[in-house]
Every structure is written in C-alpha cells, then in structure tokens.
C-alpha positions as CSV (number, residue, x, y, z in Angstrom):
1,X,-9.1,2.4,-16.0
2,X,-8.0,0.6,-18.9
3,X,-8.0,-3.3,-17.7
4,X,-4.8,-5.9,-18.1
5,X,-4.6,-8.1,-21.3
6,X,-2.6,-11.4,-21.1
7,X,0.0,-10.2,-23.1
8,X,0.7,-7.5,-20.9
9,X,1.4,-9.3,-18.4
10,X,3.2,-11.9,-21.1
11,X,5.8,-8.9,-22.2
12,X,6.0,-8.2,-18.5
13,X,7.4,-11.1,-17.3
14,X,4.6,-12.0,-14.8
15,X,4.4,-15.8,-15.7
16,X,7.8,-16.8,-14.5
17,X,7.8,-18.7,-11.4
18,X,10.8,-19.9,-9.3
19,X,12.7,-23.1,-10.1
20,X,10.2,-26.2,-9.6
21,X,12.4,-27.3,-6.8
22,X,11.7,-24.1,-5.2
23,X,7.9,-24.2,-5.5
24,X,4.9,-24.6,-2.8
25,X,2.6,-27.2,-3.1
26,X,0.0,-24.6,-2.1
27,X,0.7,-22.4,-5.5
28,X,-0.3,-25.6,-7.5
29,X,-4.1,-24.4,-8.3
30,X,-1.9,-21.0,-10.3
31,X,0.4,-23.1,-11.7
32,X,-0.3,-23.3,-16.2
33,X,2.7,-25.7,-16.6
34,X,6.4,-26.9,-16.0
35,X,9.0,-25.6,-18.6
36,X,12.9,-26.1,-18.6
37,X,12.9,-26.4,-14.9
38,X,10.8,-23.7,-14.2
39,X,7.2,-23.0,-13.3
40,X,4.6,-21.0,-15.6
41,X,2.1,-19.1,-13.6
42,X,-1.7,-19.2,-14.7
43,X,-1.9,-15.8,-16.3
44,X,-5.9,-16.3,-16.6
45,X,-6.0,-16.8,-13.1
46,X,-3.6,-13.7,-12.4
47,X,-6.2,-11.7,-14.0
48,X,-8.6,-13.0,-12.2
49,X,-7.0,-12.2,-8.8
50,X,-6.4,-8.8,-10.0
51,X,-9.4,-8.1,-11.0
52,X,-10.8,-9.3,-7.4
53,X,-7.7,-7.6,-5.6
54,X,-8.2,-4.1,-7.7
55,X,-12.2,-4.4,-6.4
56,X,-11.9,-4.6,-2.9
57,X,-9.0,-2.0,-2.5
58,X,-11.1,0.8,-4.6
59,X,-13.6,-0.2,-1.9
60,X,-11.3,0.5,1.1
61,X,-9.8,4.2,-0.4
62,X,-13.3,4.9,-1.5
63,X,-14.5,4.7,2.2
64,X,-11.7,7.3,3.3
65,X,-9.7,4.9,4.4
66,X,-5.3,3.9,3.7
67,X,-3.8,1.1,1.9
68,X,-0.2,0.5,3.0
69,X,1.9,-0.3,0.2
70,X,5.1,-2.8,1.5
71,X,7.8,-3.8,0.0
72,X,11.7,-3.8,1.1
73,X,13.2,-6.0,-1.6
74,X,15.4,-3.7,-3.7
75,X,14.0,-4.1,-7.4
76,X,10.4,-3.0,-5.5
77,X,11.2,0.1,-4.0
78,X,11.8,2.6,-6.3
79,X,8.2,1.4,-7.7
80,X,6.5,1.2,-5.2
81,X,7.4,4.1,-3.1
82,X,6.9,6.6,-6.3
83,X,3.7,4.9,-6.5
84,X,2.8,5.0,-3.0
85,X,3.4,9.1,-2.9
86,X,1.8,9.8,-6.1
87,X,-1.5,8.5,-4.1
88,X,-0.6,10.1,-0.9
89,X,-0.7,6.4,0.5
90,X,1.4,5.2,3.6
91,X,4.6,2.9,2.5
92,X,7.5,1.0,3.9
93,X,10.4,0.4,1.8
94,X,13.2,-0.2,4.8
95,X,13.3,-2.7,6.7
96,X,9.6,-3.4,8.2
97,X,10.2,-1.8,12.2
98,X,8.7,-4.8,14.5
99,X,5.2,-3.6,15.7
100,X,4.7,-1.0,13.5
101,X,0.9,-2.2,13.2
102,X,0.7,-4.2,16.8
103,X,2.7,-1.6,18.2
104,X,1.2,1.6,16.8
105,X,1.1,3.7,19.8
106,X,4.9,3.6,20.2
107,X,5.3,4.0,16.3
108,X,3.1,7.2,16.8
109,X,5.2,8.3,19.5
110,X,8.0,8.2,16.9
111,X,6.2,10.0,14.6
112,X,5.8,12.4,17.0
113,X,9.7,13.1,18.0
114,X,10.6,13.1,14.1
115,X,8.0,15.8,13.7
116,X,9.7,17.4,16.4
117,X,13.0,17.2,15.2
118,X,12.3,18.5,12.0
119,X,10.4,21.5,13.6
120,X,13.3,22.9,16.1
121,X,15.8,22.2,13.0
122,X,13.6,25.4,11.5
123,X,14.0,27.0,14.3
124,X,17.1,29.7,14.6
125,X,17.6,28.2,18.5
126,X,18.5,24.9,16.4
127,X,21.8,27.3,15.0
128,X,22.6,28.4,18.3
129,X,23.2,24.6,19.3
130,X,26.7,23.3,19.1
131,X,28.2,21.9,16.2
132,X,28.0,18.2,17.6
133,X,24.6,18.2,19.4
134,X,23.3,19.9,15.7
135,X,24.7,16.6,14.0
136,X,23.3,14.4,16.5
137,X,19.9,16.2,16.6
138,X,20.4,15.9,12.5
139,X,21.8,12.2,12.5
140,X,18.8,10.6,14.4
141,X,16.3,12.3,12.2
142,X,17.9,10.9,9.8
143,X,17.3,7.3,11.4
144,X,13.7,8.3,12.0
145,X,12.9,9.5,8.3
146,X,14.5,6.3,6.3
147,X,12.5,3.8,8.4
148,X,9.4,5.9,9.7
149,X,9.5,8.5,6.6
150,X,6.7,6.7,4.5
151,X,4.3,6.7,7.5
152,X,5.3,10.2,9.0
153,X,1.1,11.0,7.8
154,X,-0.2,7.9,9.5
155,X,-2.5,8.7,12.2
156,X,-4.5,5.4,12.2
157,X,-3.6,1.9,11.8
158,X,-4.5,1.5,7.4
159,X,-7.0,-0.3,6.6
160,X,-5.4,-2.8,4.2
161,X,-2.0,-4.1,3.1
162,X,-0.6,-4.2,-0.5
163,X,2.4,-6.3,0.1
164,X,5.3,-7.5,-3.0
165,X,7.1,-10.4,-2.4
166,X,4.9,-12.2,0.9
167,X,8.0,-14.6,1.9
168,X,10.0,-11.6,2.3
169,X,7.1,-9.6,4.3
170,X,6.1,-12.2,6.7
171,X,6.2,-10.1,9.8
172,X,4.2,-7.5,8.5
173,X,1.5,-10.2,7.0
174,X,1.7,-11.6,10.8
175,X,0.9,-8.4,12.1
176,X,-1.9,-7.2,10.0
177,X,-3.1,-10.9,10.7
178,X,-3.3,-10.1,14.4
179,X,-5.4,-6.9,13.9
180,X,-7.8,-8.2,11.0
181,X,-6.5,-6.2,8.6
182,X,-6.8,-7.6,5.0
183,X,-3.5,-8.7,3.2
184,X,-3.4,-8.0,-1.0
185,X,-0.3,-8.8,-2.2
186,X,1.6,-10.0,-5.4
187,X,2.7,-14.6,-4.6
188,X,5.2,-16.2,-6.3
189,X,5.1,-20.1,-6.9
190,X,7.6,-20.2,-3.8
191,X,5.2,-19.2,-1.2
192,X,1.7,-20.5,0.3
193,X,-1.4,-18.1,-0.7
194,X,-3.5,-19.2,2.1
195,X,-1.2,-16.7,3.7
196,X,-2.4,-13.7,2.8
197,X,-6.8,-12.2,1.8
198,X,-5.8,-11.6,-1.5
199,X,-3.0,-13.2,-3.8
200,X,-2.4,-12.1,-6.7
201,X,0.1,-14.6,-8.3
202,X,2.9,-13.1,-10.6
203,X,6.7,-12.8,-10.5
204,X,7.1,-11.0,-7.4
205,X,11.1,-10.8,-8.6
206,X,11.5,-8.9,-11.9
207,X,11.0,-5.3,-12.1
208,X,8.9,-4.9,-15.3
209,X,6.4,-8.0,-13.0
210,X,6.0,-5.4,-10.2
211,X,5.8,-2.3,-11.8
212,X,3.0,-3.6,-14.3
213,X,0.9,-4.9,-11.3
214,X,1.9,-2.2,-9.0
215,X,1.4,0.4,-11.5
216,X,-2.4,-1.4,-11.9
217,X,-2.5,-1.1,-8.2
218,X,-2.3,2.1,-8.0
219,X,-4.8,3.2,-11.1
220,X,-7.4,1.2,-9.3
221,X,-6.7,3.0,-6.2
222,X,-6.9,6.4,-8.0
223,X,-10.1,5.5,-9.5
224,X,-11.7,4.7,-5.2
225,X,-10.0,8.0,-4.8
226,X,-11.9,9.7,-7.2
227,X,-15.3,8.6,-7.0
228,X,-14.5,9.3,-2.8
229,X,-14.4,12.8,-4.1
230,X,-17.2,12.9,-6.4
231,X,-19.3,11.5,-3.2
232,X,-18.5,14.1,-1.0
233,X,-19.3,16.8,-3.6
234,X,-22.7,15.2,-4.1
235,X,-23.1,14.8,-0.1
236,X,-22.4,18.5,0.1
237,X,-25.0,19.2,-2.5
238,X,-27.5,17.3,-1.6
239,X,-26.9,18.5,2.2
240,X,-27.1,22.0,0.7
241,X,-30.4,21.4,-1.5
242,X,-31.8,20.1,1.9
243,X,-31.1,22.8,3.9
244,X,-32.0,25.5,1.8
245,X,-35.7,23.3,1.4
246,X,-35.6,23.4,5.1
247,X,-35.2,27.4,5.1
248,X,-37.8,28.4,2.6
249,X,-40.3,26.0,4.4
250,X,-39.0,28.3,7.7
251,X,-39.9,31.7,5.6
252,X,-43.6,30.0,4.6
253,X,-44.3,29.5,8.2
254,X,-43.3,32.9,9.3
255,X,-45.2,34.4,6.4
C-alpha cells in the first residue's frame, strides 16, 4: 500500500478546520495554526493517526472479523458506500436506526423479514397477489433495503466502527461505546477526540478530505484482507503436510 504524503492530503483539503469560533478546545493538541478566521489542522499528526488508525483496522479484517463503515452526511455517502461494497464491508449511509448495535437481535429480526420479502417477490404466488397488497409487500421492502440494505449480510455485531464526521454520528459512537467496540473515525476541529478509540483529524466536510482518507481506509483494509487469505492457504497447507506425515507414519506401523 502506497502510504500518504503531506501534500496529498495538502491538494486534498484535509487541513481545513471549522471557523475558530466553532472549534473544541479538545482538538487543540491537532491544531498547526489560526489563519483568516480559520483553523489549520496538524497534517503531521493526521499522518500519524492514520498510520495508527490504518494498523489496528488491518488487524481486526485480518482476524475474520467486520469493520462498519458510517456515515449519513451527504458529500460521504456515495464514498463511502462504494467503498464499503468494494470490500464486502457492512455500511450505513441513512439515517443510523436507534439500536442497530444495542439492539441487534431486533435489527436481525429485520434482516430476517427483508430477506423474506425479497424471496416471496421471486416467487410466482407473489404475481397471484393483488395489485395493492403487491405494492405494499414492494413498498416496505423498500423501507427495509434504504435503511437496513448495507447490513442485510451482518450476522454478528462488527468488530469496529469507521465513522466520518463523529458530531454527526454520536448515537452510533454511543452505542459501539456501550458494547466495547472500538470507534476509528475521521475529527474535525469542531468536535472532542476523547470521543471516539481512534481519531484521525482531517476535514470531515469536503469531499476530496473523505474520499482521500476513506479511499486509504479501505486499501489498508484490503491489504488485512489479503494477508487473512494468504493465512488460511498456509493453515490449509500446513494442516495438509501434517496429515499426510501423520498417514505415512500410519503405513510404517502397519508395515
């Protein structure tokens, strides 16, 4: 994975804060500086964080485990969900469905009745229906699929949170909080760090900001998925080797 440079992130945008009236004392440690009103982010420590951020999260995929990409503001979206479905990774881009982590057992339950829907609408009884109970069969899945559609493959809680824009996300920060689950996630010099496991401070506003540091997300993540798959094929191998050692010693034996 070819690594950030400062002026990436420079041509990206990611050092533009919020107006200095706007900021949290709490960012001041990834502040650089104060200009026209405006606060600079650290770009050295943005590195940093990535670097730390990028790290751990390789670690989580690499075990077999899901990161949960969030993010419902509407220059994020598009970004993130492509992103999120390129890696086969679970992702909320509606509005975040209260207890969708806390909750999970009624979420699956949901899960469940889309899957269902979508299953009898294959089916030719679905065409036998009447016209209006065929739109309202068609209308709620419809519901289902734009809030629940990014988890519809979710059968465990994830094991980590990728989160743009934290302000925004609070109630999905509060809920992984709850159930331990580790929070990365890009902070702007509006909100308060301590919030979240890992912040990554940037410009969680302009598109080019998130796309360079989601995009860098997701290579890191492709990169835990990889080497997952290059363990298994040595597991199997070496699992092989041994039981074929085990069988010829069986045939010495016998001899």
């Amino acid at each position: 994975m070819q690594k950030l440079e400062h002026k990436d992130l420079l041509d990206a945008g990611v050092h533009f804060g919020h107006l200095t009236r706007k900021w949290n004392p709490a960012m001041a440690p990834y502040i650089f500086m104060e200009k026209n009103g405006i606060h600079i982010i650290d770009l050295h420590k943005t590195l940093a964080c990535l670097d730390d951020a990028t790290e751990a999260m390789k670690a989580v995929v690499r075990s077999g485990r899901k990161v949960m990409f969030v993010a419902t503001k509407k220059q994020a979206k598009e970004v993130v969900e492509q992103e999120a479905q390129r890696l086969n990774m679970p992702f909320v881009t509606e509005r975040w469905q209260g207890g969708m982590l806390t909750n999970f057992a009624t979420i699956r339950k949901s899960l469940k009745k889309m899957a269902g829907m979508e299953k009898l609408m294959k089916e030719e009884a679905y065409q036998n229906l009447a016209k209006r109970e065929r739109l309202m069969i068609s209308r709620a899945k419809d519901k289902l699929e734009r809030v629940l559609g990014g988890i519809s493959d979710l059968n465990r809680l994830p094991a980590a949170l990728f989160v743009v824009d934290i302000k925004r996300e609070h109630i999905a920060i509060a809920e992984a909080q709850k159930l331990n689950i580790p929070v990365f996630g890009i902070v702007d010099t509006n909100s308060d760090p301590s919030k979240i496991d890992y912040p990554i401070p940037g410009n969680d506003d302009a598109y080019k900001s998130i796309k360079l540091i989601t995009n860098y997300v997701g290579q890191a993540l492709e990169e835990g998925l990889s080497e997952r798959k290059k363990d298994k094929e040595e597991q199997a191998q070496t699992e092989e080797q041994a039981a074929k050692k085990a069988a010829d010693e069986k045939t010495e034996v016998a001899e």
